[in-house]
N, C-alpha and C positions, 0 to 999 in steps of 0.2 A: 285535702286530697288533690284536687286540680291545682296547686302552686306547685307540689310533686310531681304531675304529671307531666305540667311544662316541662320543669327543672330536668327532668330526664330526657325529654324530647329533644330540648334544647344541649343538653350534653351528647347525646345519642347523635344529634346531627354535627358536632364539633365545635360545640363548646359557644362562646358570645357573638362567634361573627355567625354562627347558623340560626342565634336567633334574632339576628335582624334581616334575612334570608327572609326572599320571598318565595311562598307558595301556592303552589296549584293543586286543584284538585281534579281527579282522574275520575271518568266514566267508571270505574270497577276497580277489581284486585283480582292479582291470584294469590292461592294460597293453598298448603300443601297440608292433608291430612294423613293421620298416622292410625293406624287400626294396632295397640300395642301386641294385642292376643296372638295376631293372624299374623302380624307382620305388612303389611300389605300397608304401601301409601297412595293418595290419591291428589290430583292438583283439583283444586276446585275454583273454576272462573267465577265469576260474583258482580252483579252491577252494584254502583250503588244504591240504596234503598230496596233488594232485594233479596231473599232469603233461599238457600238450598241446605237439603238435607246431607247430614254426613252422618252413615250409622245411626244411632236413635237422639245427635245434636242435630240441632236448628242453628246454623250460622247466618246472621243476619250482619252486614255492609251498611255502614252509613256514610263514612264519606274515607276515601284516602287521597293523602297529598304526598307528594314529591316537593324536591328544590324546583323550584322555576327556571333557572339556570342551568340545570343539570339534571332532566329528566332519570337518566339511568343510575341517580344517585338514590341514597337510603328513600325508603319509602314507610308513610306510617298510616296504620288504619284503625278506624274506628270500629267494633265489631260487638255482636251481641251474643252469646253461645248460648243456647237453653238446652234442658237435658228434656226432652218431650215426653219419655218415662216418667220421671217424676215431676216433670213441671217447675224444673227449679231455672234459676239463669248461673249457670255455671263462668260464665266471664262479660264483663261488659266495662270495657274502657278501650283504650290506644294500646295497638300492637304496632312494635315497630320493628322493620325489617332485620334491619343489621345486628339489635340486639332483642332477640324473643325471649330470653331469659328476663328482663327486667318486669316485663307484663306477660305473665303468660298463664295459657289456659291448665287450670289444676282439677285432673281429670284422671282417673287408674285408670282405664280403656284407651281412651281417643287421646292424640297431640293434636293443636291444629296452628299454625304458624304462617306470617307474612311473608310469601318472596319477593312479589313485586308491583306498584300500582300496574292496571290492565290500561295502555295507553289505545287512544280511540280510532 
């Protein structure tokens, strides 16, 4: 599962020269939630290492990085979802900005997606 997870990171950022590409890691994220029912989305700011509620998920930040070189390029985050209803963990691995379809959160109610590391 983690030699996948590279393998897409590394595609997702552009292929062999992105992964020799140095990275940084940002103080936080934003990240944009989706209420499917209501309609209704929300940006959700987020430090690292800290958790906010969205609806009855718990989104938990562990780390996101950027290119080093190019701040306002693709950004990818490490993130936990729990449904605190049922006590389950609904996502936990790397979202990555530019492509949320490859890791993303699989939920009937809520979407919740990467836009961009929160720079400090």
């Amino acid at each position: 599962m983690t030699a996948r997870l590279l393998l897409l990171l590394a595609l997702a950022l552009g292929g062999g020269a992105a992964a020799a590409q140095e990275v940084a890691s940002a103080p936080g994220a934003i990240l944009r939630g989706l209420d499917k029912v209501s309609g209704a989305t929300e940006d959700i700011e987020i430090a690292a290492g800290e958790s906010m509620a969205f609806g009855r998920l718990i989104v938990s930040l562990t780390d996101c990085r950027y290119p080093a070189a190019d701040p306002s390029a693709n950004a990818y985050a490490h993130l936990t979802i729990t449904d605190r209803a049922a006590g389950t963990v609904e996502f936990d691995g790397w979202m990555i900005a530019s492509s949320p379809a490859l890791s993303a959160l699989d939920d009937p109610r809520y979407d919740v997606w990467l836009l961009r590391c929160k720079s400090s």
